[in-house]
C-alpha angles and dihedrals in degrees: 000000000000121000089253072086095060090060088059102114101230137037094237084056092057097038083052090054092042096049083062101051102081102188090059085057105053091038093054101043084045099059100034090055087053092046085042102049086044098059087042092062098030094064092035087063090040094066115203093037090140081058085052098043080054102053088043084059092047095048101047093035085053089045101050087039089060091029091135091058100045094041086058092045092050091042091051093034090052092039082059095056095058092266123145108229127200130178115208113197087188149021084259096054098043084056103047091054095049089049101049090054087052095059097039088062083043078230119189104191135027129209125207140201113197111291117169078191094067092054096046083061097040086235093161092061093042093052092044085054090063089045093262107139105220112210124201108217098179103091100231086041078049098056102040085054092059086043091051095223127111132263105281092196142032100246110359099049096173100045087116086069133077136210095262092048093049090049085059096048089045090047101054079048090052099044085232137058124285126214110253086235124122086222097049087038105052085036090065093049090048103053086040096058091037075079099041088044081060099043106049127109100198137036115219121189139168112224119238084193139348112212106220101200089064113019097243126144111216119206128196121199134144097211105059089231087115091052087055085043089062104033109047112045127072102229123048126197134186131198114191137167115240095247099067096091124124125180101236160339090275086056098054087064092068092040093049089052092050108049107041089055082038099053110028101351100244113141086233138010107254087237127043113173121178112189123198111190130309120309118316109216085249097058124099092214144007131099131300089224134022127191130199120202115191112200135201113176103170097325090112088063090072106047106112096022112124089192088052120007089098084058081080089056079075113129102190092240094142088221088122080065102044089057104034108103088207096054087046090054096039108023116212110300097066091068085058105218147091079273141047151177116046094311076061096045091061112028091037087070090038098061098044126081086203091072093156096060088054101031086107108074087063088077089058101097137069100224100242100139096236087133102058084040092061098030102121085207094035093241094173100226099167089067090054094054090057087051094056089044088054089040087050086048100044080044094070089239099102122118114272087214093055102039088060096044091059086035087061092034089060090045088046096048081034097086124029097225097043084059091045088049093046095050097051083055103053089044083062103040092039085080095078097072091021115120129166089348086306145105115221104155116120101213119128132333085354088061103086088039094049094049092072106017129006136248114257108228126243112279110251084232125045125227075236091054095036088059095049092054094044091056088042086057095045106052091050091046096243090132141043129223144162115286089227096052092040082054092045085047098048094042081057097038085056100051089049089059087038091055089042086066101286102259099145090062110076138062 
């Protein structure tokens, strides 16, 4: 799926686009299995991970709770180590000040190391506006770069694209064809960014946590690109959102059980690197001057929210995607945004004034809880969802089409023998479109759920009916059952009656 997908208005529109595009498909539900079936094993060896999944929730409920308090420790604390803090209470501002650091080094290129952060701020296309040649040293960030297109998923960006698909992209790069193997692949880029890695003049790098008690900033990564980011050039800057914050080194424990399993289910990342300000007189490496940039972006916006503040416990795992039945079907594009999967679907409306324009994705998903299941921190996303679909309704910009059709459902579940009566009828008319026990037809509101599955037909007997009969058959003696289960039906045949005014209860 190109980005010419991403300009498509709604959300419907792009997963249409993406359902047709088959070796999306197989590329995401591939990787996504082999994510999913890692973490499952991952935090079944571990052993208490539901203990674990607790503590990460207390610690980052306790953090964004006291958010005030920790943002002003790590800034002093990094102040104190020599760092250059700067707080960005919008995408302007995070850029202007990036920017401005670029052209007072005078700075050429750019290396960076992933940072959801940067995207989210569109940073690449602001630096190559100034002349700053912004180069992506994580190898899927690498790859969609070249491919012009935007990170698909948290964690894993390219994981819309094959092996055969990314051997075409490399070997344009190259000016010959690549092998469309991972070890001749990754062996070009590597050997390509060892001489970006030289050259640059700045370092540029997302933050995983910042540890407020001492003012580090603490980076995990499987690829080392983020260790040479930091290291080489002479000039580091990090761009992280103002919800990263743990209390302290202890924390981070927890938090670095819990995202590695999460993400890819590995036990540990494969790089953890904990910085602690620019280069001390006595180190071999580092940079001369680091700079911090603390971004808002619309968090603020959910502090004190008790529909959406938890949405800032968020770790950027990726598990929610890997989960999610709609992401594995549509990858990322399709939601449109910085952000996908059901993380994006919330916090992409979050984030934006412009809710409306956005209120969409939070119909794409199909409510099942994976992603609360999976959340390494329980941010329970699926009742989100269902508070941006009532704002969008309060708001007056609900559908009209809808809005009738659960209007008529109340009034149908509303009255037990209106129910009854409606039922009988559609058990009746239904036989109109019925084949074979199915709907297939494609009219109406039947018409987006038909076109990929079909709608199974009203049973000839309702569970209603079913039960009537069943009770009919018990008291005459035609049918056997269990004496336990005949004593759980008639204690709740008798509080029905009990609950219908109890008039089979005297004489």
């Amino acid at each position: 799926m190109s980005t010419a997908g991403t300009n498509l208005k709604t959300v419907k529109e792009r997963a249409n686009l993406a359902l047709n595009d088959e070796f999306l498909i197989k590329a995401v539900k591939f990787t996504t299995e082999r994510l999913r079936n890692g973490k499952k094993a991952a935090t079944a060896e571990h052993g208490n991970w539901e203990e674990w999944r607790e503590r990460g929730r207390q610690i980052r409920l306790h953090t964004i709770a006291h958010l005030d308090y920790y943002l002003n420790l790590f800034a002093d604390n990094a102040r104190a180590n020599g760092v250059h803090v700067h707080f960005a209470s919008s995408s302007a501002d995070a850029v202007k000040v990036a920017l401005e650091i670029a052209q007072h080094k005078q700075a050429k290129t750019v290396v960076k190391s992933k940072s959801m952060v940067t995207e989210e701020l569109h940073l690449n296309q602001k630096l190559e506006e100034i002349g700053v040649e912004a180069i992506e040293t994580d190898l899927g960030e690498y790859i969609i770069q070249l491919a012009g297109e935007a990170p698909s998923h948290i964690i894993i960006p390219a994981i819309h694209k094959n092996r055969f698909q990314i051997a075409d992209l490399l070997s344009k790069e190259a000016g010959e064809a690549l092998e469309p193997e991972t070890s001749v692949l990754a062996g070009f880029v590597r050997k390509k960014l060892r001489e970006k890695f030289l050259e640059a003049d700045i370092g540029m790098t997302g933050c995983n946590f910042a540890i407020a008690e001492t003012g580090s900033m603490v980076l995990f990564e499987n690829e080392g690109n983020a260790r040479m980011v930091t290291t080489v050039p002479k000039t580091q800057i990090t761009l992280m959102g103002m919800e990263r914050i743990i209390p302290s080194w202890a924390d981070l424990e927890v938090m670095a059980t819990l995202l590695p399993r999460s993400a890819t289910g590995q036990k540990l990342t494969a790089y953890m690197s904990g910085i602690t300000g620019p280069r001390r007189d006595a180190d071999a490496d580092g940079p001369d001057e680091m700079h911090i940039i603390i971004v808002d972006n619309g968090r603020s916006n959910q502090l004190g929210d008790p529909e959406f503040q938890e949405l800032l416990n968020c770790i950027r795992c990726g598990a929610c995607l890997n989960a999610c039945p709609v992401y594995r079907h549509i990858g990322g594009h399709a939601y449109g945004g910085t952000y996908s999967g059901p993380i994006g679907a919330v916090l992409t409306p979050a984030l934006k004034s412009n809710v409306a324009e956005w209120d969409d994705i939070a119909n794409a998903s199909s409510l099942c809880g994976a992603c609360y299941e999976a959340c390494p921190v329980k941010i329970p996303l699926h009742d989100m969802l269902v508070y941006l679909r009532r704002r969008k309704q309060e708001g007056g910009q609900g559908n009209a089409v809808e809005s009738a059709g659960m209007k008529g459902f109340a009034a149908a579940l509303g009255d037990s023998k209106r129910f009854r009566g409606l039922l009988r009828i559609g058990q009746l008319g239904q036989k109109l479109v019925v084949r074979n026990g199915e709907i297939r037809t494609k009219l109406g509101p039947l018409k987006g759920w038909n076109s990929y599955r079909v709608t199974p037909s009203l049973p000839k007997q309702t569970f209603r009916q079913s039960w009537k009969t069943l009770e009919e058959e018990l008291r005459h003696g035609l049918r056997e059952i269990d004496p336990a289960a005949k004593a759980r039906m008639e204690a709740i045949v008798e509080q029905r009656n009990k609950g219908n005014g109890g008039g089979h209860g005297h004489g």
